[in-house]
N, CA and C atoms as a LAMMPS dump frame, in Angstrom:
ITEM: TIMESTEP
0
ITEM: NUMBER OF ATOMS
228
ITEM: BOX BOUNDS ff ff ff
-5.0000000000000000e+02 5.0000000000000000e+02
-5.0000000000000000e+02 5.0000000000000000e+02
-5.0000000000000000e+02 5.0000000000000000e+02
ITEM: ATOMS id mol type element x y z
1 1 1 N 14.1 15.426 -13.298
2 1 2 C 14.471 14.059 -13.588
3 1 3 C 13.607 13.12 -12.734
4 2 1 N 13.138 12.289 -13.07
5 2 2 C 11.861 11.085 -12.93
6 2 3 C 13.251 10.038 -12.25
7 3 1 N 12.815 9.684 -11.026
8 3 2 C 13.455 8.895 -10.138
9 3 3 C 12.587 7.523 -10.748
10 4 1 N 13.029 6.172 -10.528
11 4 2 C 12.748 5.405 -10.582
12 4 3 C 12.656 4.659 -9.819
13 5 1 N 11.622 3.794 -9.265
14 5 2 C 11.735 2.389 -7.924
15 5 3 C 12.777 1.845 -8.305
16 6 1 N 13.462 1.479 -6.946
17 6 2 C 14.581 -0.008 -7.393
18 6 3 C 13.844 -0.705 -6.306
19 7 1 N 14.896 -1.98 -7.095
20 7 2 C 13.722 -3.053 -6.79
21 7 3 C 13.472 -3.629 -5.402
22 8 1 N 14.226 -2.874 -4.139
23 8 2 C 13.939 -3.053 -3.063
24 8 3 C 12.739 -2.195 -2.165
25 9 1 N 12.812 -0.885 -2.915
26 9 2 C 11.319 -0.223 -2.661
27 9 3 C 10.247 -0.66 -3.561
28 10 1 N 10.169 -1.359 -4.862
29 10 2 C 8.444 -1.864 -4.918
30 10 3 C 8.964 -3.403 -4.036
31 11 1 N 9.626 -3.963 -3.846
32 11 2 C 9.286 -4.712 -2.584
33 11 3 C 8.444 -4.664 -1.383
34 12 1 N 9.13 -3.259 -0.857
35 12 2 C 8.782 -2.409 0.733
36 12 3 C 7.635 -2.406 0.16
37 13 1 N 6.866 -1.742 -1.168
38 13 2 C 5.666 -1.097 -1.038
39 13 3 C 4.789 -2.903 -0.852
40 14 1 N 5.576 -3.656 -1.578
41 14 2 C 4.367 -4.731 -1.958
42 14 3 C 4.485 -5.248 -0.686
43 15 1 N 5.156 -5.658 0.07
44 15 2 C 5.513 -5.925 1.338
45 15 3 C 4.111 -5.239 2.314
46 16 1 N 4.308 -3.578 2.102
47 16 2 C 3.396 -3.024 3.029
48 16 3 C 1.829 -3.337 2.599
49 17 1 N 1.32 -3.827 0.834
50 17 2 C -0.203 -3.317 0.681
51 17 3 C -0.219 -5.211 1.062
52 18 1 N 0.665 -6.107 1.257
53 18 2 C 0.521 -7.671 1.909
54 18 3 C -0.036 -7.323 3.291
55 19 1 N 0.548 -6.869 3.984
56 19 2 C 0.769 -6.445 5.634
57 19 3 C -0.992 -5.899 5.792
58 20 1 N -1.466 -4.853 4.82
59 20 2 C -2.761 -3.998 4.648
60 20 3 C -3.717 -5.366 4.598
61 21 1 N -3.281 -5.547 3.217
62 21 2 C -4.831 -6.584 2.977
63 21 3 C -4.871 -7.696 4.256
64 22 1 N -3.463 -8.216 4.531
65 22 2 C -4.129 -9.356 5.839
66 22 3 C -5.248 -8.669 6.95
67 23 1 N -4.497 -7.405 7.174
68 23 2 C -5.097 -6.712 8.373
69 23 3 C -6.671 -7.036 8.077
70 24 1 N -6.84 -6.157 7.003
71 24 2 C -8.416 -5.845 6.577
72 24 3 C -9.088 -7.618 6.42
73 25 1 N -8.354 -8.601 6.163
74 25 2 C -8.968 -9.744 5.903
75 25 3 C -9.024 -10.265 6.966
76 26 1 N -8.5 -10.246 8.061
77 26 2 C -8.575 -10.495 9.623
78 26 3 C -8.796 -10.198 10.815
79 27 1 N -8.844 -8.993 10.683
80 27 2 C -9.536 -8.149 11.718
81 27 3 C -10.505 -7.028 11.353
82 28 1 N -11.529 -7.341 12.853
83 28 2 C -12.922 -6.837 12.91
84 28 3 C -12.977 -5.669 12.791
85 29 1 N -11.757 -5.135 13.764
86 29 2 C -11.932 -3.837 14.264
87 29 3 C -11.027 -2.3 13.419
88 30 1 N -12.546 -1.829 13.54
89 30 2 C -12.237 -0.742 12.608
90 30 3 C -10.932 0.194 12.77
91 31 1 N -10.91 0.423 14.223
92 31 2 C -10.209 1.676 14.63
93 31 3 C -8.272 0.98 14.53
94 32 1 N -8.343 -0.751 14.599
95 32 2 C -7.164 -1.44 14.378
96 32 3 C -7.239 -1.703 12.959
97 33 1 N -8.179 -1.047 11.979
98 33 2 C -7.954 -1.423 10.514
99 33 3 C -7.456 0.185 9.903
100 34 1 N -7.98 1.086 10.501
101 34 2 C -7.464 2.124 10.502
102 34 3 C -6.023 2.676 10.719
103 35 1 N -5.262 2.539 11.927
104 35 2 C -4.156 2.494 12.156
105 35 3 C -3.228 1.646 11.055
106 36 1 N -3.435 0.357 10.883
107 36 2 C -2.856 -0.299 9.562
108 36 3 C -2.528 0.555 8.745
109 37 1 N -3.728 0.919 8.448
110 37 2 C -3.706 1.518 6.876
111 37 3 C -3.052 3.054 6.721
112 38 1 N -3.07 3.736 8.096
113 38 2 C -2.467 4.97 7.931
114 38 3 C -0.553 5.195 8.337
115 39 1 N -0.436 3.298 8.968
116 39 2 C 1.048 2.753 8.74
117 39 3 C 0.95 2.766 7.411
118 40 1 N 0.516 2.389 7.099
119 40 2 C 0.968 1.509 5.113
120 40 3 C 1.402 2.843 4.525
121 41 1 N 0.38 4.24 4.746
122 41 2 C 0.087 4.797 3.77
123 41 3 C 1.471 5.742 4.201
124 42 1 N 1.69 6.085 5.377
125 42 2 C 2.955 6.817 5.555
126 42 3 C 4.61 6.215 5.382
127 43 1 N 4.568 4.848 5.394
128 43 2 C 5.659 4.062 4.843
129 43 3 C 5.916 4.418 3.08
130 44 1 N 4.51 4.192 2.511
131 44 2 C 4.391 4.278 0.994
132 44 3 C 4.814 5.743 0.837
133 45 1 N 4.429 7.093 1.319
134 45 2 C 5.042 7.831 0.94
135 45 3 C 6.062 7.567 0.878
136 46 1 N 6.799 7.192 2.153
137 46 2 C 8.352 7.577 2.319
138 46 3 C 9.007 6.743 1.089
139 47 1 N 8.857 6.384 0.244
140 47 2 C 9.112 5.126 -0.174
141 47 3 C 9.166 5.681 -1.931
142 48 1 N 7.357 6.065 -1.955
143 48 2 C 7.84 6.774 -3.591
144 48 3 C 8.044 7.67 -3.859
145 49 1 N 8.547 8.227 -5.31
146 49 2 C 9.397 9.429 -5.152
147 49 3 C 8.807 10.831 -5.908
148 50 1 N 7.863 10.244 -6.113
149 50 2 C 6.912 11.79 -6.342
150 50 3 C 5.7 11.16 -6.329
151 51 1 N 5.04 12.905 -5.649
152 51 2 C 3.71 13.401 -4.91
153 51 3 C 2.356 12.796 -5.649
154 52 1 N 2.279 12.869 -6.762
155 52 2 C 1.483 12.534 -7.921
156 52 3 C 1.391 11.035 -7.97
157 53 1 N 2.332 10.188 -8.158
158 53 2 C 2.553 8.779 -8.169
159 53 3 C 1.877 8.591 -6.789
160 54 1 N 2.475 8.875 -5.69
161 54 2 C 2.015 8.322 -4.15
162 54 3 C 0.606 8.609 -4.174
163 55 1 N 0.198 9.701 -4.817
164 55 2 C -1.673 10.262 -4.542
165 55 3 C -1.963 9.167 -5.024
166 56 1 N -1.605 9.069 -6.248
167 56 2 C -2.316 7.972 -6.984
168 56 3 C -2.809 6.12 -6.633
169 57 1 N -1.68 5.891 -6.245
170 57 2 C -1.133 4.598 -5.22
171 57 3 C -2.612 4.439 -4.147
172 58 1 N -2.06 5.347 -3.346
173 58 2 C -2.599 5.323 -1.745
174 58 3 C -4.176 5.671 -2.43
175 59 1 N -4.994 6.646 -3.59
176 59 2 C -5.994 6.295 -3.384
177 59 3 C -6.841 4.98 -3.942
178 60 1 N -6.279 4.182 -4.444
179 60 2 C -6.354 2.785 -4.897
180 60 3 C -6.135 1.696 -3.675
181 61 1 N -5.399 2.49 -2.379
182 61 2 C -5.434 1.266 -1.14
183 61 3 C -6.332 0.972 -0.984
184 62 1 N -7.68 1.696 -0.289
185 62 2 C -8.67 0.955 0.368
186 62 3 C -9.145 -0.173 -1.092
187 63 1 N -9.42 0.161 -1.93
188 63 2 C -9.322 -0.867 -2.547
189 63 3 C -8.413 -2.296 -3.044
190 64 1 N -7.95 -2.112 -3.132
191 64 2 C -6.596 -2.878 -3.21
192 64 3 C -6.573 -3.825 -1.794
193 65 1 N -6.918 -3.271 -0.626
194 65 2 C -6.771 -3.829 1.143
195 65 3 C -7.563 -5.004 1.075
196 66 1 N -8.686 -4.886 0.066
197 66 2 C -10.263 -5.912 0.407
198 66 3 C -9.929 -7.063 -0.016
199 67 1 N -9.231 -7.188 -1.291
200 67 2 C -9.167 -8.31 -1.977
201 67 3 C -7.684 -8.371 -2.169
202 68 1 N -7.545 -10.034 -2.401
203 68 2 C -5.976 -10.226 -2.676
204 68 3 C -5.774 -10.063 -4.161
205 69 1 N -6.524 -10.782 -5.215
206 69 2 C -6.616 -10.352 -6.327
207 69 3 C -6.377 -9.371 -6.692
208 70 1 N -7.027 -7.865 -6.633
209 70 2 C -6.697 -6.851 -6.595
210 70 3 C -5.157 -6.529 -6.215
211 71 1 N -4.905 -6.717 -5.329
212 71 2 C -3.471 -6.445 -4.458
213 71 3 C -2.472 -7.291 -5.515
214 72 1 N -2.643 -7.962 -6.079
215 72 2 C -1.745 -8.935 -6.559
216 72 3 C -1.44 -8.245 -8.255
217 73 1 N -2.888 -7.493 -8.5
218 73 2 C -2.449 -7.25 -10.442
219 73 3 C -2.571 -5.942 -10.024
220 74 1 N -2.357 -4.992 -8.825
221 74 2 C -1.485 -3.677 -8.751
222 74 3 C -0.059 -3.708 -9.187
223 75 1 N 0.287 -4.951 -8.842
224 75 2 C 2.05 -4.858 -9.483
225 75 3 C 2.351 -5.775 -10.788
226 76 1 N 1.195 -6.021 -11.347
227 76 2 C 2.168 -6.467 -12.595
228 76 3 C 2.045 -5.609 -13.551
């Protein structure tokens, strides 16, 4: 049976790839853009509910991090 988001976890997630892209749009440093992103990406597991969906997600972050555009028509 296929779990479904409610609507307080695609919040959390959109919440966390907001939190990502500022990072990456504001700071220089790699090794503090890194840490971000490997917060985001272990929140987002916890968050969706199968393995396949989350692969999928998280390898679309680094993209998704650069631009807000991007980040913004991941969820519609």
């Amino acid at each position: 049976m296929d779990k479904q988001l409610q609507p307080h976890e695609f919040v959390a997630i959109k919440e966390q790839v907001i939190i990502l892209n500022k990072a990456f749009n504001s700071v220089n440093d790699k090794n503090v853009k890194a840490v971000v992103q490997a917060d985001v990406v272990e929140t987002v597991k916890g968050i969706l509910p199968d393995i396949e969906i989350a692969t999928d997600f998280l390898n679309q972050l680094p993209e998704i991090a650069t631009s807000r555009q991007r980040a913004e028509s991941a969820f519609k």
